[in-house]
C-alpha atoms as an extended CHARMM CRD file, in Angstrom:
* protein
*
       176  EXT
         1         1  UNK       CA            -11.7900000000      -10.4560000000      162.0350000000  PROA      1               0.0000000000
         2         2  UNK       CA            -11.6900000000       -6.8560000000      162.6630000000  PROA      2               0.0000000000
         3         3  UNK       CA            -11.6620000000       -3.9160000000      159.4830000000  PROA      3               0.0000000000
         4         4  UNK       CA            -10.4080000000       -0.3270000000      159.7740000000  PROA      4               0.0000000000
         5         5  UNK       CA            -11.9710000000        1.2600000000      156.7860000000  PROA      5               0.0000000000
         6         6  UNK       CA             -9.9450000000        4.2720000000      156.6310000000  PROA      6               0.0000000000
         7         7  UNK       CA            -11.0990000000        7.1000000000      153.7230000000  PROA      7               0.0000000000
         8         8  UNK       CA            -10.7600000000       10.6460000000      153.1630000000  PROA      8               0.0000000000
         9         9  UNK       CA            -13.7450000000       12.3850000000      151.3270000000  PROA      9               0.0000000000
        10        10  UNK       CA            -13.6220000000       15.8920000000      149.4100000000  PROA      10              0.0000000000
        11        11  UNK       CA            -17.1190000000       15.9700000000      147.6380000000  PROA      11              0.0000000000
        12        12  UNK       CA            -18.6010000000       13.0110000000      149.4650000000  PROA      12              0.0000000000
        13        13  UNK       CA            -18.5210000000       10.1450000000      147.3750000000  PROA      13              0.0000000000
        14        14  UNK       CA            -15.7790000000        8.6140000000      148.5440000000  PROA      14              0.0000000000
        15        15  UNK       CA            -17.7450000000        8.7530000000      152.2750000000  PROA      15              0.0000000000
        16        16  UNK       CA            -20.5100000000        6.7500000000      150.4940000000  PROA      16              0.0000000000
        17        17  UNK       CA            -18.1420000000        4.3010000000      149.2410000000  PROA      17              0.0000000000
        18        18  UNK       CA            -16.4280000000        4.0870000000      152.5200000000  PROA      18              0.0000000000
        19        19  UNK       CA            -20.1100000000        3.0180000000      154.0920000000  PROA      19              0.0000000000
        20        20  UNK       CA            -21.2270000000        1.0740000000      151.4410000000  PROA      20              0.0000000000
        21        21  UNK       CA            -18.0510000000       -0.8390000000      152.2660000000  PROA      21              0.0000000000
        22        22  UNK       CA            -18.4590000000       -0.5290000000      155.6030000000  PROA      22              0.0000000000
        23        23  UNK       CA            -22.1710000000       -2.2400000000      155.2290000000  PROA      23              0.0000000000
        24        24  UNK       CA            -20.5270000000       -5.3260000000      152.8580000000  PROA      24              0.0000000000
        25        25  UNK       CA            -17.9910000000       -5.7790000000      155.7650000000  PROA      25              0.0000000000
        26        26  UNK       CA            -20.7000000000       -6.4650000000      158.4530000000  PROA      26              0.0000000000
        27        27  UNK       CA            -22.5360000000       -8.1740000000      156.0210000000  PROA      27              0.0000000000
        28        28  UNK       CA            -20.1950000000      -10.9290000000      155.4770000000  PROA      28              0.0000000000
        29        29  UNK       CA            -20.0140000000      -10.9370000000      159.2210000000  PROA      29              0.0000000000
        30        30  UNK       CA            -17.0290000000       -8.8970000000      160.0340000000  PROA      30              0.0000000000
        31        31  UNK       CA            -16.7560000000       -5.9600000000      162.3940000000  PROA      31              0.0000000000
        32        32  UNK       CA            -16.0170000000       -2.8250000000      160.5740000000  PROA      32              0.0000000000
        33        33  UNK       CA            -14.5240000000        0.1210000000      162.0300000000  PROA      33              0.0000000000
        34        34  UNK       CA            -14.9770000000        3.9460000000      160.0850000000  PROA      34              0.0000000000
        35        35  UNK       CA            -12.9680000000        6.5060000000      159.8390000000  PROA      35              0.0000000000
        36        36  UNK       CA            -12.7600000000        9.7220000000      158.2910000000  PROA      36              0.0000000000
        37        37  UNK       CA             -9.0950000000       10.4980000000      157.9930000000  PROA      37              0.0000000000
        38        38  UNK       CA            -10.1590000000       14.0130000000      156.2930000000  PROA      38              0.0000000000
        39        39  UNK       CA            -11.1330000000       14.7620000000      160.0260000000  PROA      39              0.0000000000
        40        40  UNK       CA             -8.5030000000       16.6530000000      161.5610000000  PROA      40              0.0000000000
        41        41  UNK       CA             -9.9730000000       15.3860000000      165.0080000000  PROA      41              0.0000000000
        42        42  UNK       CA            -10.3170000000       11.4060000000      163.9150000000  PROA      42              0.0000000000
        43        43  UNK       CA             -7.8750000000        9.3900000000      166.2940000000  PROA      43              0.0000000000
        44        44  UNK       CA             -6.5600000000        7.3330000000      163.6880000000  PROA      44              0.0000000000
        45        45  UNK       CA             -4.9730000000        3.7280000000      165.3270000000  PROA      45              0.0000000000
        46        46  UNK       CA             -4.2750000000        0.3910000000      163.8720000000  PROA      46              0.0000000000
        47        47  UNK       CA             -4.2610000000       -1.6780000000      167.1960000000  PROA      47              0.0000000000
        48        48  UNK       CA             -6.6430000000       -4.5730000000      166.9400000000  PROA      48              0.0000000000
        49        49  UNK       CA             -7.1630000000       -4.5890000000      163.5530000000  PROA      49              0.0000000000
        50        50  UNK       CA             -6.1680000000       -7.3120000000      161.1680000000  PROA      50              0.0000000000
        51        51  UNK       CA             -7.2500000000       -5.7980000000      157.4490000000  PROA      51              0.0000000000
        52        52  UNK       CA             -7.5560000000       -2.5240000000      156.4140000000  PROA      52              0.0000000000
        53        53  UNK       CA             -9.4050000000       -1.0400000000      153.4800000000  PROA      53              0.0000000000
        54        54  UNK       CA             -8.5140000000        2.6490000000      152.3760000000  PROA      54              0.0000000000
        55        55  UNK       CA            -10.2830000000        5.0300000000      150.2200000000  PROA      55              0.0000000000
        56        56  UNK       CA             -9.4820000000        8.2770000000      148.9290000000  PROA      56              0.0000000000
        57        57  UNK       CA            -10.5010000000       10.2530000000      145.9200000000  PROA      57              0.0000000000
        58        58  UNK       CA             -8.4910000000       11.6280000000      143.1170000000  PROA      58              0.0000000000
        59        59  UNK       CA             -8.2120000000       15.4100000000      142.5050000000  PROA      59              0.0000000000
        60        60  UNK       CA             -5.9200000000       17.6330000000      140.6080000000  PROA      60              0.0000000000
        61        61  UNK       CA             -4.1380000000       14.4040000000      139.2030000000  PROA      61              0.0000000000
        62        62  UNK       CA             -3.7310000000       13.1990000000      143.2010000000  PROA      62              0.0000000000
        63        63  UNK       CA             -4.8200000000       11.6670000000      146.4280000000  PROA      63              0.0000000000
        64        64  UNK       CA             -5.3610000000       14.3450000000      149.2390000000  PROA      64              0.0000000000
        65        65  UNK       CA             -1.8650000000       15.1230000000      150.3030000000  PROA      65              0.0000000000
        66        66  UNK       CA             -2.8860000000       14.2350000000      153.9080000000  PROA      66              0.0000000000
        67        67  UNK       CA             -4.2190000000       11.1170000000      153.0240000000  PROA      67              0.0000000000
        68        68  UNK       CA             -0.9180000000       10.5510000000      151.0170000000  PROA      68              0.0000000000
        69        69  UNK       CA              0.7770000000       11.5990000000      154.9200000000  PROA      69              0.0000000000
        70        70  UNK       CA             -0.9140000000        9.8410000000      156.8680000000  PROA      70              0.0000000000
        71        71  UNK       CA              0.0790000000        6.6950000000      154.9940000000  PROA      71              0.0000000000
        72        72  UNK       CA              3.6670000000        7.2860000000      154.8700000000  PROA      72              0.0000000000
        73        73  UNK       CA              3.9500000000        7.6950000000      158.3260000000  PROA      73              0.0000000000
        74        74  UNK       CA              2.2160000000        4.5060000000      159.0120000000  PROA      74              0.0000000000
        75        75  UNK       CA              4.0050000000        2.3530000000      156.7520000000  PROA      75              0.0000000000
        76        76  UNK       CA              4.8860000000        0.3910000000      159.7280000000  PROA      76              0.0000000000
        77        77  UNK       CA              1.3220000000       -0.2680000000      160.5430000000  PROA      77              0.0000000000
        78        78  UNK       CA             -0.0170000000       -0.8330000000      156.9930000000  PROA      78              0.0000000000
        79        79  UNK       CA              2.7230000000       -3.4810000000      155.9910000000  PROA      79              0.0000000000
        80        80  UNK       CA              2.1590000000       -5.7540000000      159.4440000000  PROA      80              0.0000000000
        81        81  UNK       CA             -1.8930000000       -5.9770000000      158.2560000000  PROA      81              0.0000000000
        82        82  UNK       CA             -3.5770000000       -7.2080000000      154.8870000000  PROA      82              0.0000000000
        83        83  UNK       CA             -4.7420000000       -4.0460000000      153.0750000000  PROA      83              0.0000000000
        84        84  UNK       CA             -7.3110000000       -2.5730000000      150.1790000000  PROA      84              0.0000000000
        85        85  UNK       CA             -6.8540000000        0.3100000000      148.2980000000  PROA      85              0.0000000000
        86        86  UNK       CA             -9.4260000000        2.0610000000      146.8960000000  PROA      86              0.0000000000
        87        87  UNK       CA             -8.5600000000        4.7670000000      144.5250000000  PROA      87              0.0000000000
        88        88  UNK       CA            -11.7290000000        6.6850000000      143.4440000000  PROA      88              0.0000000000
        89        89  UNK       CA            -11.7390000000        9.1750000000      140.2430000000  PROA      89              0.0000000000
        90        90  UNK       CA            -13.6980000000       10.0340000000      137.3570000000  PROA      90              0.0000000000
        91        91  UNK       CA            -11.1250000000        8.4930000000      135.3100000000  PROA      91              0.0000000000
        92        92  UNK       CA            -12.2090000000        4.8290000000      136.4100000000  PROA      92              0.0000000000
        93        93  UNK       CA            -15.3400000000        5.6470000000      135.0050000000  PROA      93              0.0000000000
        94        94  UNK       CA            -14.1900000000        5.4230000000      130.9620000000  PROA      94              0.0000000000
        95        95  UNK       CA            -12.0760000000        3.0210000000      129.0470000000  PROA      95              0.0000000000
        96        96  UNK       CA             -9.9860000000        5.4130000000      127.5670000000  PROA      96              0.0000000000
        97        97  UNK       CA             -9.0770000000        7.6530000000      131.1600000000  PROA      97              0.0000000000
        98        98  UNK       CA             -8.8180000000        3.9320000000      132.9840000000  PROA      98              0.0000000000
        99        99  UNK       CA             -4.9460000000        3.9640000000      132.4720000000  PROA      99              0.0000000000
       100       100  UNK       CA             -4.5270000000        7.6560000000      133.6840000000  PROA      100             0.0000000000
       101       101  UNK       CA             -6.5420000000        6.4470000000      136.6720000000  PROA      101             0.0000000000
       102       102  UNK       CA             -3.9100000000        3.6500000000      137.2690000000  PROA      102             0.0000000000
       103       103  UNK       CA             -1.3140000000        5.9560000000      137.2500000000  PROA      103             0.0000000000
       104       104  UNK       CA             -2.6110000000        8.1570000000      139.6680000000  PROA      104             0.0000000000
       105       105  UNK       CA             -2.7470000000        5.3010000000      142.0400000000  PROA      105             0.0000000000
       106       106  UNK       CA              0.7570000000        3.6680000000      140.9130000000  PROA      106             0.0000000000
       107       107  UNK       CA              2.4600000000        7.6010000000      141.7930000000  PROA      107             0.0000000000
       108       108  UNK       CA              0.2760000000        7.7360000000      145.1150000000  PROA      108             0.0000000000
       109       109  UNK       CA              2.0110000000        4.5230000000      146.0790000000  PROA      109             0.0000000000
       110       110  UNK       CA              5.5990000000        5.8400000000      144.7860000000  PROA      110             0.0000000000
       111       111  UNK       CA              5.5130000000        8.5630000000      147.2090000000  PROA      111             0.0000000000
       112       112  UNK       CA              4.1410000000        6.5920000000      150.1080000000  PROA      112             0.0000000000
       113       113  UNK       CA              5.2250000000        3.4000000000      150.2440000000  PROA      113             0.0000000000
       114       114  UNK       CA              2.2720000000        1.5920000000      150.3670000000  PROA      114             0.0000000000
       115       115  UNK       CA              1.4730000000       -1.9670000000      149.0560000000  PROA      115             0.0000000000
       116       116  UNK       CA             -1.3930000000       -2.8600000000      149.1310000000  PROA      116             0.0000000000
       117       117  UNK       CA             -2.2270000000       -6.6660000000      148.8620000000  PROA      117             0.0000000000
       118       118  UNK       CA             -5.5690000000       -5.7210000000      146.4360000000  PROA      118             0.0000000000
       119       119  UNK       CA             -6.4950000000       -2.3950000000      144.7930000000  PROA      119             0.0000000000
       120       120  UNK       CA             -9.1060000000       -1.1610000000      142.9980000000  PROA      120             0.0000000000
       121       121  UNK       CA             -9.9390000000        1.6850000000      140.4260000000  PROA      121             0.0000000000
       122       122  UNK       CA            -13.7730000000        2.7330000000      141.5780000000  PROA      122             0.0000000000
       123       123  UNK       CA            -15.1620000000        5.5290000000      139.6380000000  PROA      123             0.0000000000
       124       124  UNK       CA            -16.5070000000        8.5380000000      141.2830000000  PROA      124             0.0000000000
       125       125  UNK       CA            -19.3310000000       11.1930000000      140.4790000000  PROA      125             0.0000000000
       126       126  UNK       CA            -20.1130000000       14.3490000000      139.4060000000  PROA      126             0.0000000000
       127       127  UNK       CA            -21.3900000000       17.2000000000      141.7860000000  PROA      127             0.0000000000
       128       128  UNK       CA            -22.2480000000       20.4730000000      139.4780000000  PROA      128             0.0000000000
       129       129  UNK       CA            -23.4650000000       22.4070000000      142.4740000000  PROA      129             0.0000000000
       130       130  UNK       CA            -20.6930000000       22.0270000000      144.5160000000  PROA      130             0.0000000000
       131       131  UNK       CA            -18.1700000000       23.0120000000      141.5720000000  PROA      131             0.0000000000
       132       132  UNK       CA            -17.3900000000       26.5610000000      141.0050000000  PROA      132             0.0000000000
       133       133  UNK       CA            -16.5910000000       27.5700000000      137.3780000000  PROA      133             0.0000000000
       134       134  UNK       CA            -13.3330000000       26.7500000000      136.7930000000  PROA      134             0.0000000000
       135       135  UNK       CA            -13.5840000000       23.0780000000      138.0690000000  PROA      135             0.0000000000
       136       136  UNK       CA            -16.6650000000       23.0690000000      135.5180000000  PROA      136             0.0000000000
       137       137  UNK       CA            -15.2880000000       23.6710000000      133.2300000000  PROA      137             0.0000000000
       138       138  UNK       CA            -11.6960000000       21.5440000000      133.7470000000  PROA      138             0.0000000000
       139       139  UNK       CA            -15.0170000000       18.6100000000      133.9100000000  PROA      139             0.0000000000
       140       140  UNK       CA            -16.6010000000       19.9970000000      130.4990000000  PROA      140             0.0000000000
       141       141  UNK       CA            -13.5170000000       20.2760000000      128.5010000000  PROA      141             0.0000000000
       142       142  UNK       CA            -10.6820000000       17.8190000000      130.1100000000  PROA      142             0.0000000000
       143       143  UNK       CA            -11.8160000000       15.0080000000      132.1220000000  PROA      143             0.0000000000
       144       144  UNK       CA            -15.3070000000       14.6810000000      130.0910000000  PROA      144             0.0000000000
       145       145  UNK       CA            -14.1480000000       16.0180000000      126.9130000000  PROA      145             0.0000000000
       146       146  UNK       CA            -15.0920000000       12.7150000000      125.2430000000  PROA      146             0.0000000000
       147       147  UNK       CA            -18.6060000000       12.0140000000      127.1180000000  PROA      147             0.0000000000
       148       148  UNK       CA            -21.6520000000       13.3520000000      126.3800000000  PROA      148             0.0000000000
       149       149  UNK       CA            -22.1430000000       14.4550000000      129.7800000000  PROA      149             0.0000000000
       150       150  UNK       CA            -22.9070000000       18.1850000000      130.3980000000  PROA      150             0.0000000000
       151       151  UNK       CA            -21.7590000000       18.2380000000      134.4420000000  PROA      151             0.0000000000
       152       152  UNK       CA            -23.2560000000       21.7390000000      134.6740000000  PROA      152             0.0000000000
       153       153  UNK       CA            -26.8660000000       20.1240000000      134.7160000000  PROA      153             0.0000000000
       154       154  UNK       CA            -27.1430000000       17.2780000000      137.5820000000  PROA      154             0.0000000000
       155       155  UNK       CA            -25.4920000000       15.0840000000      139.4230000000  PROA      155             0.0000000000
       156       156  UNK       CA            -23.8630000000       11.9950000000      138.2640000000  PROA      156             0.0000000000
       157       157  UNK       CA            -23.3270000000        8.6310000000      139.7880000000  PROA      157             0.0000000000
       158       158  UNK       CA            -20.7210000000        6.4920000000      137.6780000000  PROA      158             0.0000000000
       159       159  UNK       CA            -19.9980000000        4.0200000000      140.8670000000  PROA      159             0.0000000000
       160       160  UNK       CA            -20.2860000000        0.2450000000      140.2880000000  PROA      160             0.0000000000
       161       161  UNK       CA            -21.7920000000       -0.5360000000      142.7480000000  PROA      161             0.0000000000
       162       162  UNK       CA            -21.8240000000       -4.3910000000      142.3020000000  PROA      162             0.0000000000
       163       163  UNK       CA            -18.4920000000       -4.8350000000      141.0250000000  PROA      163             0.0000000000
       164       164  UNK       CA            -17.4680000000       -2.9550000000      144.6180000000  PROA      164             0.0000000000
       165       165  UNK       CA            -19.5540000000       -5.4330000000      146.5070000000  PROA      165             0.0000000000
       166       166  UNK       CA            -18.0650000000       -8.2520000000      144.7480000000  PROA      166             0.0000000000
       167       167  UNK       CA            -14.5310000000       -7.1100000000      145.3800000000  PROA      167             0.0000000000
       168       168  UNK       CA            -15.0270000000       -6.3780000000      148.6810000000  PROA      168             0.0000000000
       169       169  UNK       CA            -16.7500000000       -9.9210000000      149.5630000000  PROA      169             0.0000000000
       170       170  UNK       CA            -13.9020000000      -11.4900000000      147.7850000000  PROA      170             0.0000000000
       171       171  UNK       CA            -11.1850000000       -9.5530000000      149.5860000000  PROA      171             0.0000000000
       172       172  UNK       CA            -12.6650000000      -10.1590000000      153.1630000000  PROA      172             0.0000000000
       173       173  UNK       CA            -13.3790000000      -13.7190000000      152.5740000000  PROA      173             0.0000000000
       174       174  UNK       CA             -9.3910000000      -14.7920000000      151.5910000000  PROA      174             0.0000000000
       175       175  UNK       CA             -8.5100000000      -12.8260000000      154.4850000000  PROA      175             0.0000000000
       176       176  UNK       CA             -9.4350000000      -15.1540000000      157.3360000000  PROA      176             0.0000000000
C-alpha cells in the first residue's frame, strides 16, 4: 500500500507530525510519500496512491486557506482513496477548548467537501519566539486563559505522541 501524507505547516509542528507519521507509516511497512502542500513549488498528485493522511494546523479559528483550496479542488481525488485528517490546534490540547477544536475541523470540512473516513484532533505547541506581541498575547489571555502556562517563557510541546502512533497504526492496518 502506498500513503500520500499531505500537510501544510505554519510554525512547524504540524511538519513534525507529518514525519512522525510519515516514520509510523514505514514502520508498519508501508511506503509513505511527504508533502508539504504549504510549498508553493510541491507537485501535489494523487496517482498511485491508495490512502491519504492530511495535516494542517489551526490558526485564527481556521485551516490555512490554501490547504482548505487545495482540498476542494481535489475532491475528486480525495473521495476515490481512504483518507485521515489530522486537524492540529492548541485547542485539542484541553478538555474544555476540545469542542471548539471539533468545530474548527467540522467548518473546514463544510467549506471543502471533504470526508474523511477517520479524523483526529492532535494538539499542537507553543512557539514564544516565533510569536510577535499580539499573537502573545491572543495565547496569554484567549486560547490559554485557563492554563497556567505563561507562552512568553519557552516552548511547549502538548502533542500525544502515543495516542498519534496508535491511531495511525490502527488506521493503516484496516486499510489493506
Amino acid at each position: 500500500m502506498s500513503v500520500l501524507i499531505l500537510f501544510a505547516s505554519l510554525e512547524g509542528q504540524t511538519r513534525k507530525i507529518a514525519r512522525f507519521v510519515e516514520a509510523e507509516v514505514r514502520n508498519a511497512g508501508y511506503e509513505a510519500t511527504l508533502v508539504d502542500a504549504s510549498d508553493k513549488m510541491a507537485e501535489v498528485t494523487f496517482a498511485g496512491f491508495d490512502t491519504v493522511i492530511l495535516a494542517a494546523p489551526v490558526h485564527e479559528r481556521r485551516h490555512p486557506p490554501n490547504f482548505e483550496l487545495l482540498l476542494t479542488a481535489s475532491q475528486d481525488s480525495l473521495a476515490a482513496r481512504r483518507t485521515f485528517m489530522i486537524s492540529v490546534s492548541l485547542g485539542a490540547a484541553f478538555p474544555e477548548l476540545i469542542e471548539e477544536a471539533q468545530e474548527y475541523l467540522i467548518e473546514m470540512k463544510l467549506r471543502t467537501g471533504l470526508e474523511p473516513n477517520a479524523e483526529l484532533l492532535v494538539a499542537g505547541a507553543v512557539h514564544p519566539s516565533s510569536y510577535g506581541y499580539y499573537e502573545t498575547q491572543i495565547l496569554r489571555h484567549a486560547i490559554l486563559r485557563h492554563q497556567a502556562i505563561d507562552p512568553r517563557k519557552e516552548d511547549r510541546e502538548f502533542t500525544d505522541w502515543d495516542a498519534l502512533s496508535k491511531a495511525i497504526t490502527e488506521f493503516v492496518s484496516t486499510a489493506t
